[in-house]
C-alpha positions as CSV (number, residue, x, y, z in Angstrom):
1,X,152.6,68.8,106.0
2,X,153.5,71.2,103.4
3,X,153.5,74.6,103.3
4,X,150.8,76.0,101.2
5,X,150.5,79.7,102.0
6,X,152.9,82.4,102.6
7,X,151.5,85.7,102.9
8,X,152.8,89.4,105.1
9,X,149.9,90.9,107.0
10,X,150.1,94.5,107.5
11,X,150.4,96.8,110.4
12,X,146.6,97.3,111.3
13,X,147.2,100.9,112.6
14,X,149.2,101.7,110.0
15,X,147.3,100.5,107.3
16,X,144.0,101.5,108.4
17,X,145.5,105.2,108.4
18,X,147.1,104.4,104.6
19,X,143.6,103.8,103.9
20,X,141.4,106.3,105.6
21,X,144.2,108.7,103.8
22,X,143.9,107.2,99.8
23,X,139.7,107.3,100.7
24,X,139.9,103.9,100.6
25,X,141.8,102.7,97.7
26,X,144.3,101.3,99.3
27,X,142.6,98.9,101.2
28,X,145.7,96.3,103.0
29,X,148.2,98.3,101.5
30,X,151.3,95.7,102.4
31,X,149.2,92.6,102.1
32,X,148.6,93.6,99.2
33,X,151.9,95.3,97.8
34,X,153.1,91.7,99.3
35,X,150.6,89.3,97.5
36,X,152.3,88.3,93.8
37,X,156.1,88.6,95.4
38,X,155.3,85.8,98.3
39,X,153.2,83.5,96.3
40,X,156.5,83.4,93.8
41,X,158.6,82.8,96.6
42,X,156.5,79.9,97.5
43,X,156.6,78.5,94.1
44,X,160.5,78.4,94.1
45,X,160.4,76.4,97.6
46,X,157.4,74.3,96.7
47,X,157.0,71.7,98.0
48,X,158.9,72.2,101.4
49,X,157.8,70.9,104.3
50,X,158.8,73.6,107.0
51,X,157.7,73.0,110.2
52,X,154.6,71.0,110.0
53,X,152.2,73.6,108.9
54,X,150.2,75.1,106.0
55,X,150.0,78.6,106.4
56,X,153.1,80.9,107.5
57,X,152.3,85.0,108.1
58,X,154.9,87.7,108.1
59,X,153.5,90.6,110.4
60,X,155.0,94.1,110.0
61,X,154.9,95.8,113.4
62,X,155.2,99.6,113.5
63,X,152.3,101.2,115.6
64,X,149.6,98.0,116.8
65,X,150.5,96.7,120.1
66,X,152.8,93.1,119.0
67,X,150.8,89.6,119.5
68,X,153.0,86.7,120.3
69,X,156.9,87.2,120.9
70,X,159.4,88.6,118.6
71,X,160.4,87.1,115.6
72,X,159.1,83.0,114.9
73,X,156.3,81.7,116.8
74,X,154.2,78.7,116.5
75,X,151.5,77.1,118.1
76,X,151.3,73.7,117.4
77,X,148.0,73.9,119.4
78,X,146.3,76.1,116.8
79,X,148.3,75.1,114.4
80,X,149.8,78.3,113.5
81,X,153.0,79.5,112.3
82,X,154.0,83.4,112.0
83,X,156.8,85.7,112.5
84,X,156.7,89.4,114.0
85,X,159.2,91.5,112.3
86,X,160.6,94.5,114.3
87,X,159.7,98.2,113.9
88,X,162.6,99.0,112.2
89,X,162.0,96.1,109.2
90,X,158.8,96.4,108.9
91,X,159.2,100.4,108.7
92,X,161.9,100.0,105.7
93,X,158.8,97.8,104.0
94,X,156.5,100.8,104.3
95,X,158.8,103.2,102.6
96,X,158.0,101.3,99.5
97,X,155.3,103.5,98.0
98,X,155.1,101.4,94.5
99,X,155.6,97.9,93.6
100,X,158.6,97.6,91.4
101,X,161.8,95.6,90.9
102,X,163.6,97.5,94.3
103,X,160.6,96.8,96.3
104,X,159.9,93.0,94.7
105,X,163.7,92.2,95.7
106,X,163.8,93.6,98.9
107,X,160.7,91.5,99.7
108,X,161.3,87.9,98.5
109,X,164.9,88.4,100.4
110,X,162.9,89.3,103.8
111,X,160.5,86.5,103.3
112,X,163.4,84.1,102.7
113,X,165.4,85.0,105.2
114,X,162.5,85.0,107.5
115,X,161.5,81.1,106.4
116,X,165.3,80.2,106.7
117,X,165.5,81.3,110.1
118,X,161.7,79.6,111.0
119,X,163.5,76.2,109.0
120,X,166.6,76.6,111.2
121,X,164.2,76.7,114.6
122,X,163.0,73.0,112.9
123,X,166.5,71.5,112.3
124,X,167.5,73.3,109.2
125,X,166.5,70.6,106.6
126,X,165.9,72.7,104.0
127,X,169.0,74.3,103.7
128,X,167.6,77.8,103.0
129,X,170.7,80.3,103.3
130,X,172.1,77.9,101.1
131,X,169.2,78.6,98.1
132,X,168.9,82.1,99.4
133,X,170.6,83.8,95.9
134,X,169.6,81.2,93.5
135,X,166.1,82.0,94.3
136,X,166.2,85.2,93.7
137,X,168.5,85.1,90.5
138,X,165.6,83.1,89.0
139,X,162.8,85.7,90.4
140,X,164.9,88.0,88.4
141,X,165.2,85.7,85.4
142,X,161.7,85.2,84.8
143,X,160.9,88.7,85.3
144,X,159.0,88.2,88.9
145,X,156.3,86.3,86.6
146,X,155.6,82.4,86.1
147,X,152.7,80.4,84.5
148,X,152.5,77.3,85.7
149,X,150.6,74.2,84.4
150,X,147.3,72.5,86.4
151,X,147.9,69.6,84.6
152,X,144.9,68.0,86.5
153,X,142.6,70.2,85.9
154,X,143.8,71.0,81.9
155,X,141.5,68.6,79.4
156,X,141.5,67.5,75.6
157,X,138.1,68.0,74.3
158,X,135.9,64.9,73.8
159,X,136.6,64.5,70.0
160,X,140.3,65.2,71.3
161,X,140.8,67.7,68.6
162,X,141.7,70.5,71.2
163,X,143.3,70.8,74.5
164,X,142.6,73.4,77.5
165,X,145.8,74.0,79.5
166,X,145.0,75.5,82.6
167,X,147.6,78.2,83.9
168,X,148.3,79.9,87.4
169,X,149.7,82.7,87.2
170,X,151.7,84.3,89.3
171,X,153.1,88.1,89.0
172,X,154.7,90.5,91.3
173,X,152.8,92.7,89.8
174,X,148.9,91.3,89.3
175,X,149.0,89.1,92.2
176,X,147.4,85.8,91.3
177,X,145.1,84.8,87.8
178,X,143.7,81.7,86.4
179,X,144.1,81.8,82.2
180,X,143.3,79.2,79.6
181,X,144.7,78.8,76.9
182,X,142.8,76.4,73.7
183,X,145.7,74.8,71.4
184,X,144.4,72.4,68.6
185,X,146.7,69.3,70.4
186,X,147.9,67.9,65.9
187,X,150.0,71.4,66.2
188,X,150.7,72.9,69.5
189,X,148.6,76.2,68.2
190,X,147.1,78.2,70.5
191,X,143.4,79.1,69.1
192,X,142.4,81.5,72.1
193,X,143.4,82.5,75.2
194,X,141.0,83.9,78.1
195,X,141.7,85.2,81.7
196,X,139.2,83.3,83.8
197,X,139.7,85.3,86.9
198,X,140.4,89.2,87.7
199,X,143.7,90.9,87.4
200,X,145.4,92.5,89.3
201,X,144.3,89.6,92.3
202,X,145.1,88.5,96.1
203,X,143.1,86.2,96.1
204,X,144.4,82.5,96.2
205,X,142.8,81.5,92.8
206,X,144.2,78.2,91.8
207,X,142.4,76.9,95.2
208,X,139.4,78.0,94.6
209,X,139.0,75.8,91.7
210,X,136.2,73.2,92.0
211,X,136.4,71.6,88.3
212,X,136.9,71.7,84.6
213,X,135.0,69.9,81.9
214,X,134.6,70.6,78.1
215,X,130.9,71.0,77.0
216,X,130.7,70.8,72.7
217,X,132.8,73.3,72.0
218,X,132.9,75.2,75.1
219,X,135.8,74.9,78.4
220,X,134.3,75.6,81.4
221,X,136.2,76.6,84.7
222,X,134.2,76.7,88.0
223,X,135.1,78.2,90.9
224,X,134.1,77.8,94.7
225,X,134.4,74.9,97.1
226,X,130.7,75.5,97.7
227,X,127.8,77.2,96.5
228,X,127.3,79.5,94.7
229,X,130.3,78.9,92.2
230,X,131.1,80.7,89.0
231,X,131.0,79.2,85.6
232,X,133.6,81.1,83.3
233,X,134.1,79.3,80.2
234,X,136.3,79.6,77.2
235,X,134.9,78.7,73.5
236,X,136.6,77.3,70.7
237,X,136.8,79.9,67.8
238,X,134.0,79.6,65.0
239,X,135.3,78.2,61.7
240,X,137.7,75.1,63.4
């Protein structure tokens, strides 16, 4: 199975005390310092079957009392993969106090050094030390930001004048987005662009995504596995 999420949880002490502090405005401060810079990772390794599972969770452990051993664990019962990081690494995540190019680095190099050493415990086959420097030369290329294509869920309209190309988008930064961007499809033009979700965003919005479907002249997006969903919807500018 392949790996789907990658995500760092937070020291719950420690976090809890980051919030009381900020009056809470800084609500899962390294989850969500952590958000855009391991869903990027993820799309540099995807797919990659590590070890079995979907989900993989870094834990930074400074002050709460550690669950599970040091370092990789996983339960194949629960089906659960995660890795405790020591006190000392997870304090040098904390001293980050923005999210910036230093911080963004230092990250994606934890997380991939944490993933090699959960694909080593597995037999290695995914030579991660290997890709260790070319992933993060790209990170750096693309600015810690990628859009890429939901081909499935992009659609021509039905008199297949237009086309809505769906986009995740992924940002150190913002976290993740949903946009759509309208192009008449004799041209390549883009006519409008809308972001269909919130920004900045932890949530995991390309999954959310139940459908697409044009209506006239209108692209609608909806959201939510079940009810209640949201309808966001796009329109094609008056006068085309």
């Amino acid at each position: 199975m392949n790996l789907e999420s990658l995500a760092v949880s937070g020291d719950r002490t420690l976090d809890r005390r980051i919030r009381d502090a900020s009056n809470y405005c800084d609500s899962g401060h390294l989850f969500r310092m952590t958000s855009g810079i391991a869903r990027l990772v993820l799309s540099e390794l995807s797919p990659i079957d590590l070890d079995g599972h979907r989900d993989f969770t870094v834990i930074a452990n400074v002050e709460q009392p550690l669950s599970g051993k040091p370092g990789y664990n996983r339960d194949s019962f629960f089906k659960v993969s995660f890795y405790n990081l020591d006190r000392k690494t997870s304090q040098a995540l904390y001293q980050f106090r923005k999210p910036d190019e230093a911080f963004w680095l230092y990250a994606a190099g934890l997380l991939l050094d944490v993933l090699a050493e959960a694909d080593q415990a597995s037999g290695g086959k995914n030579h991660l030390p290997e890709r260790r420097e070319e992933i993060l030369s790209r990170l750096r290329a693309c600015g810690f930001q990628k859009d890429i294509l939901l081909k499935s869920f992009s659609k021509a309209s039905q008199n297949r004048k237009y086309k809505a190309l769906v986009y995740r988008c992924l940002d150190a930064r913002a976290g993740e987005a949903l946009r759509v961007d309208l192009i008449r499809r004799s041209s390549g033009e883009i006519l409008a662009s809308k972001w269909m979700t919130a920004r900045p965003s932890t949530v995991f919005q390309a999954s959310l995504i139940f459908r697409t479907y044009w209506k006239e002249g209108r692209f609608h997006l909806i959201q939510g596995k079940r009810e209640p969903r949201t309808d966001v919807f796009i329109d094609v500018p008056a006068g085309e």
